[in-house]
C-alpha positions in Angstrom: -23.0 -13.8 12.9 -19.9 -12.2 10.1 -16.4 -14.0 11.3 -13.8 -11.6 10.6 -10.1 -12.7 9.0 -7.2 -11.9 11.0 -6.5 -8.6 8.7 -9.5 -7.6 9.5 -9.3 -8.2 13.3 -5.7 -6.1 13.3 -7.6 -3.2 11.3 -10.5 -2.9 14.2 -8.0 -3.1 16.2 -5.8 -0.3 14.6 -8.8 2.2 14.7 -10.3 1.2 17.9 -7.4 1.9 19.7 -6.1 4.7 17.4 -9.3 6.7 18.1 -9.4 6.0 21.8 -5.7 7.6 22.2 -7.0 10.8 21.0 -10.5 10.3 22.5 -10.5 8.6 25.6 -12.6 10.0 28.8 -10.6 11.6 31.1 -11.4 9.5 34.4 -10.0 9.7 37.9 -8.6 5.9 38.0 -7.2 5.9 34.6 -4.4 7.8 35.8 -2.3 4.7 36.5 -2.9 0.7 36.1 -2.9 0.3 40.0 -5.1 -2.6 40.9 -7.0 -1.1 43.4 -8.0 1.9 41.6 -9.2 -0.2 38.8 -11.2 -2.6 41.4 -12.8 0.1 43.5 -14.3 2.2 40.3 -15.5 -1.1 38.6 -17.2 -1.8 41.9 -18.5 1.7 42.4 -19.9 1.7 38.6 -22.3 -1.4 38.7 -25.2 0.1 38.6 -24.4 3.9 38.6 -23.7 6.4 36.1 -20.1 7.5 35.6 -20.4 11.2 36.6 -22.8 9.8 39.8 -19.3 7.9 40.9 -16.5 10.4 40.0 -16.7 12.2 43.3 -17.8 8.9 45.3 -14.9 7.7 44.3 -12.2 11.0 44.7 -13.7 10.7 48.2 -13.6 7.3 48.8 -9.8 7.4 47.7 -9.1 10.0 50.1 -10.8 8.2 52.9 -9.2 4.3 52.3 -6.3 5.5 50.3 -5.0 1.3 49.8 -5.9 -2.3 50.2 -5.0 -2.7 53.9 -7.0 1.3 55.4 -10.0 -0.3 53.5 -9.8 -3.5 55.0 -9.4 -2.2 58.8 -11.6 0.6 58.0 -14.9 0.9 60.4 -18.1 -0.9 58.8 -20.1 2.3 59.6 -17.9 5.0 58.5 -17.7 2.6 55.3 -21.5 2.6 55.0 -21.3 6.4 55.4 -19.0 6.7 52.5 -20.9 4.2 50.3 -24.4 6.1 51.1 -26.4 7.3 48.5 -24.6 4.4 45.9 -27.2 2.0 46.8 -26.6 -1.7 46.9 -24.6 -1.6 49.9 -23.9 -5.3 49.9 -20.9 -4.3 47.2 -19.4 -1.8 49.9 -19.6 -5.0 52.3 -17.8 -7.4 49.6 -15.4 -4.5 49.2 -14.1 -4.7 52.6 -14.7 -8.7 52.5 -12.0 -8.7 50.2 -9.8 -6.1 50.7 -9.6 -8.5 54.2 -9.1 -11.8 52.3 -5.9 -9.9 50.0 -4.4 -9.1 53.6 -4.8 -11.8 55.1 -4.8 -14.5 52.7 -2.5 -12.9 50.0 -0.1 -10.9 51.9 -1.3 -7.6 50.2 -0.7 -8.8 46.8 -3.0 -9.5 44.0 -3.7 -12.0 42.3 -3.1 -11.5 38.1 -5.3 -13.9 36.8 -9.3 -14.0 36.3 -9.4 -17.3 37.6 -7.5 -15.9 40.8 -9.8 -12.6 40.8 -12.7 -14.6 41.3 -11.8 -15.7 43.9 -12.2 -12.7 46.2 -15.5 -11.5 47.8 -17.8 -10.0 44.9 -15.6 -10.1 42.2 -17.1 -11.3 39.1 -16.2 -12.2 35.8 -16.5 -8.8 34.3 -14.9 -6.8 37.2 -11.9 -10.1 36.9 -11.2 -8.9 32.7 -11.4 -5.5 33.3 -8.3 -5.9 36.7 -6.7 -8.6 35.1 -6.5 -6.7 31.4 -6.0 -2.8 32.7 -3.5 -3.3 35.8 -1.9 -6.8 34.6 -2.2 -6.7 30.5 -4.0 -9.7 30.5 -5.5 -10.4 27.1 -8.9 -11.4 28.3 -12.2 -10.3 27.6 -13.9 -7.8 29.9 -17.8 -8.1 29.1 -20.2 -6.0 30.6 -23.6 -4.3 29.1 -21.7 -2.3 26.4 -19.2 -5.2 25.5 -22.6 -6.7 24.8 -23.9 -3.6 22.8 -21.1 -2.9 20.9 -19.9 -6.8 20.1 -23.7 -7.2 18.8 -24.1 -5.0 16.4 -20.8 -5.1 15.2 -21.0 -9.3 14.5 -24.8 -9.2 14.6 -24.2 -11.8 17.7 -28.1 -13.1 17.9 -27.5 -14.7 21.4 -29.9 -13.6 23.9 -27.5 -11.4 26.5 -30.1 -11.7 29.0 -29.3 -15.4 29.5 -26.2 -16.3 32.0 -24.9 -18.8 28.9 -24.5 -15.7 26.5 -21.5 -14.5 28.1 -19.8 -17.1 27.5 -20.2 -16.8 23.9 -18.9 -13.3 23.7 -15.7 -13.5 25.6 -14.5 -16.7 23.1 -15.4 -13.8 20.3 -13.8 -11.5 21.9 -11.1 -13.2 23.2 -10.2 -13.6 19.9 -10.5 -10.0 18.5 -8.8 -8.1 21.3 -5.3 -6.5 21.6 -2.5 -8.8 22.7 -0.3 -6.1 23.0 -3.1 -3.6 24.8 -6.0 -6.1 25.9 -6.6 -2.9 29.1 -6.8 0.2 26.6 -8.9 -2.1 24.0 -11.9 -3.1 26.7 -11.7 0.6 27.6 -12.1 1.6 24.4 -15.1 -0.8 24.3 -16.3 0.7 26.9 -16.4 4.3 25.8 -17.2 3.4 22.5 -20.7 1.7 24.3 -20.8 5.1 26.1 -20.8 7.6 23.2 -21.5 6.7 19.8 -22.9 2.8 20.8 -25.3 3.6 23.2 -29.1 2.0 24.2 -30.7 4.5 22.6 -30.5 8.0 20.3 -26.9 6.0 19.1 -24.9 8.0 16.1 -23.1 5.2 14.4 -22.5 7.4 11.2 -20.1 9.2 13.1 -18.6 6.1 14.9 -14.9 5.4 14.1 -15.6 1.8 13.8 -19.0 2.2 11.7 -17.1 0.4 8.5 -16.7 -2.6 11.1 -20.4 -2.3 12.3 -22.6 -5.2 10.5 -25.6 -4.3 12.0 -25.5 -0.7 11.1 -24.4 -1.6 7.5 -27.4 -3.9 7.2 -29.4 -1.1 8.5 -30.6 -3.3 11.3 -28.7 -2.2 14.2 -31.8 -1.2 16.7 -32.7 -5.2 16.6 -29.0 -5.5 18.6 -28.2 -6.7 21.2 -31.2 -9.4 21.6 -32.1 -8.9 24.9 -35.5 -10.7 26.5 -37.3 -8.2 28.4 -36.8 -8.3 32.7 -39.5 -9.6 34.8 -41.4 -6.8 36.3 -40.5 -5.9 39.5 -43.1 -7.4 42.0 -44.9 -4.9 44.1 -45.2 -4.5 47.8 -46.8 -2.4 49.8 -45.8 -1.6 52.9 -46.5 0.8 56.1 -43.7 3.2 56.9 -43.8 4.2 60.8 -43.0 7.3 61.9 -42.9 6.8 65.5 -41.3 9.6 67.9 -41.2 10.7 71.3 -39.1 13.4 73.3 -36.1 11.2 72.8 -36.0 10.8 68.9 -37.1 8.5 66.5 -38.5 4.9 66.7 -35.7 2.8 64.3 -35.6 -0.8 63.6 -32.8 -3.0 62.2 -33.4 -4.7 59.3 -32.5 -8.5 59.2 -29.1 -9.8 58.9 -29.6 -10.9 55.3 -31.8 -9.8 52.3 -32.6 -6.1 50.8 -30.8 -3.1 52.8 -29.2 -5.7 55.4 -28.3 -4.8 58.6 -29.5 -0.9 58.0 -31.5 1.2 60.7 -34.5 2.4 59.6 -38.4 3.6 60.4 -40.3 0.0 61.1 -41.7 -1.2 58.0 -44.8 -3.3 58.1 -46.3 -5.5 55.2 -49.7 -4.6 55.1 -50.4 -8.5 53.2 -49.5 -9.3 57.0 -53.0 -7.5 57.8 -55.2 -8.6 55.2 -57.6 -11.4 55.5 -59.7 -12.8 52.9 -62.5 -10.0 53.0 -61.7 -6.8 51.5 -59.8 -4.2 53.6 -59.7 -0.6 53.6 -57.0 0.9 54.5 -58.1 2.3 57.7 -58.9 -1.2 58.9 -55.7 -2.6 57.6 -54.4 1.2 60.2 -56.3 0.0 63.3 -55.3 -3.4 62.6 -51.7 -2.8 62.8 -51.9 -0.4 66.0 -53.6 -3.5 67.3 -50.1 -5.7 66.5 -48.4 -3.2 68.0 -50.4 -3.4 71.1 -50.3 -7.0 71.4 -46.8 -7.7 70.1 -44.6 -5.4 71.3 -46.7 -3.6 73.5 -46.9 -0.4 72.1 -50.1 2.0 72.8 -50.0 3.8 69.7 -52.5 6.4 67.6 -51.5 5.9 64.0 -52.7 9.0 61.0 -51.7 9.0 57.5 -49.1 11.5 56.5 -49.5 11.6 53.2 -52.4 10.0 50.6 -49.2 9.4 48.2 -46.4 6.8 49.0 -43.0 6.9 48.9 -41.9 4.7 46.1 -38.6 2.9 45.9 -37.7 0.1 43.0 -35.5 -2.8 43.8 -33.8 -5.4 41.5 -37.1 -7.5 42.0 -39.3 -5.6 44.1 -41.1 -2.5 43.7 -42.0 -1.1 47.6 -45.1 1.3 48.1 -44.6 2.7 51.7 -47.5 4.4 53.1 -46.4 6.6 55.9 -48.1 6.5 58.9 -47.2 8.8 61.8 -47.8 8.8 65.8 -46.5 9.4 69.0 -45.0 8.0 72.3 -44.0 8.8 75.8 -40.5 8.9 75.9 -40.1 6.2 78.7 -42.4 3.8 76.6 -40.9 -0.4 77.1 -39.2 -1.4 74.4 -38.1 -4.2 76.1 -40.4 -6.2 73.0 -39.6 -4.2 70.1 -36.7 -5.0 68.2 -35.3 -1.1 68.0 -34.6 1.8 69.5 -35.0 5.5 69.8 -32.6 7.8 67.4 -32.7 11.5 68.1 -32.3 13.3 64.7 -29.5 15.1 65.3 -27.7 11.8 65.0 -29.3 11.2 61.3 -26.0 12.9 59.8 -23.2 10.5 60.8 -25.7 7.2 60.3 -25.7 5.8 57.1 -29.0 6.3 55.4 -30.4 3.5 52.3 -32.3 5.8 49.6 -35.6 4.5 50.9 -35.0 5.5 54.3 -34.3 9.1 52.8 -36.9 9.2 50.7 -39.6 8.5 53.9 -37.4 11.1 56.0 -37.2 13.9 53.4 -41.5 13.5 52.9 -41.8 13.0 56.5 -39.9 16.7 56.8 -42.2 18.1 54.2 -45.5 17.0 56.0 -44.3 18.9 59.3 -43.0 21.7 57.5 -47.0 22.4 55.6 -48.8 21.7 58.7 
């Protein structure tokens, strides 16, 4: 790893900064340095691509214009503006601490990373990038292209897929960064790792900090950042019920805790739950589960395949494969044993629906619409 001298340090940060005045992305919550701006996009770009959030977040502003209309804002009509950003558990730590700043801070926030950290889902990235933009904190703001970029231009050999490594680059960076303009320097990293950094099909020739760039002078810049690859996610298939009757849709709430919490969707059945040590085909493992739903819940129900290819859905660690399997019940069938209810689909517009749940809907559609 190069150690630069402190002339060197005040030149990078001479030409970062001069090329991100004239070059900067024009982005919705760089208009001002107002906390909540800053925390809401930061939130709302885990994960997502900037042009994916742009008009989440013009919307979002509209509907929970500050801290406090967030924090009394209905969980639903939250969901329903969150919907289609996927891991809803940030829109939940949103509103977790938007609550915590009115009631435990009296509205005001607090200016420190340490204090950041504090509230619900706020992490040390999202801490450097409030604490540097909206309170000129010089601190470190270290997310994937922080990583990139600091890399290749040190030829840090630290592997960033380990917790430890992060550590490691905010003392480097800590000590590189602007003391006079710590928020326009980690956004300059940040469009730097967006435009002439990036993963892949980079164009460090015409970088503006290529003459700081070890990696790319050494011309070994695709070996940065060392990154161990991910563990595959793990793959489980499942059967996707399609249940309806003259009153709607059979939903089911998913559990309290875990992937898509708390969401309404068609039952979803493991079909490892139905497999036995012989081997199964899959109309076995079908008559099987009509026969748990029999006993179970005592549902009389005639289930057929919709389609011989599943609706796929990747997760974080899991990779579902959701066979669809449709039927039919008379609208004054018990539920008093199963866990759900009937949903007429006119009311699928104001729920909130997870991606998954879309993607069985939107096949579901198809399959009526060819028979």
């Amino acid at each position: 790893m190069i150690t630069w001298s402190q002339k060197r340090i005040q030149a990078f940060q001479k030409t970062l900064l001069d090329w991100y005045d004239h070059h900067k992305r024009d982005l919705p919550w760089r208009k001002d340095h107002d906390p909540y701006h800053i925390w809401i996009s930061e939130i709302m770009l885990q994960q997502t691509q900037v042009q994916t959030v742009i008009p989440y977040y013009l919307k979002f502003m509209k509907q929970f214009p500050t801290v406090q209309s967030l924090a009394t804002a209905d969980e639903a009509k939250l969901m329903k503006a969150w919907e289609g950003l996927g891991y809803y558990s940030r829109a939940r730590n949103l509103q977790r601490a938007a609550r915590q700043l009115v009631d435990d801070y009296q509205g005001k926030w607090p200016t420190t990373v340490g204090g950041l950290q504090e509230l619900s889902g706020i992490g040390p990235y999202t801490a450097g990038a409030i604490a540097s933009i909206a309170f000129n904190r010089p601190v470190a703001a270290v997310d994937g292209n922080a990583f990139r970029v600091f890399a290749r231009l040190l030829e840090i050999d630290d592997d960033v897929a380990k917790p430890q490594t992060r550590k490691v680059f905010e003392k480097i960076i800590n000590q590189i960064i602007s003391k006079d303009r710590p928020g326009d320097f980690n956004q300059a990293i940040m469009d730097l790792g967006a435009s002439y950094m990036t993963a892949t099909n980079y164009d460090t020739s015409q970088s503006p900090v290529r003459a700081f760039n070890q990696a790319y002078i050494d011309g070994i810049e695709s070996q940065y950042p060392v990154k161990t690859k991910k563990k595959r996610p793990i793959p489980v298939d499942y059967f996707g019920l399609v249940i309806h009757s003259t009153k709607g849709y059979l939903f089911e709430q998913r559990p309290a805790k875990g992937i898509l919490a708390g969401f309404w969707m068609f039952p979803l059945i493991d079909q490892q739950e139905l497999i036995n040590d012989q081997p199964t085909s899959k109309q076995v493992l079908i008559q099987r589960l009509q026969d748990k739903l029999a006993a179970d819940y005592q549902l009389q129900v005639s289930l057929s395949e919709i389609d011989h290819q599943p609706v796929s859905h990747t997760f974080t660690h899991q990779k579902w494969q959701i066979t669809l399997l449709s039927g039919e019940l008379p609208a004054d069938s018990d539920l008093s044993f199963f866990p759900g209810k009937w949903i007429p689909a006119a009311d699928f517009e104001a729920m909130t629906f997870s991606k998954v749940q879309s993607k069985m809907w939107l096949k579901y559609e198809k399959s009526v619409k060819t028979l």
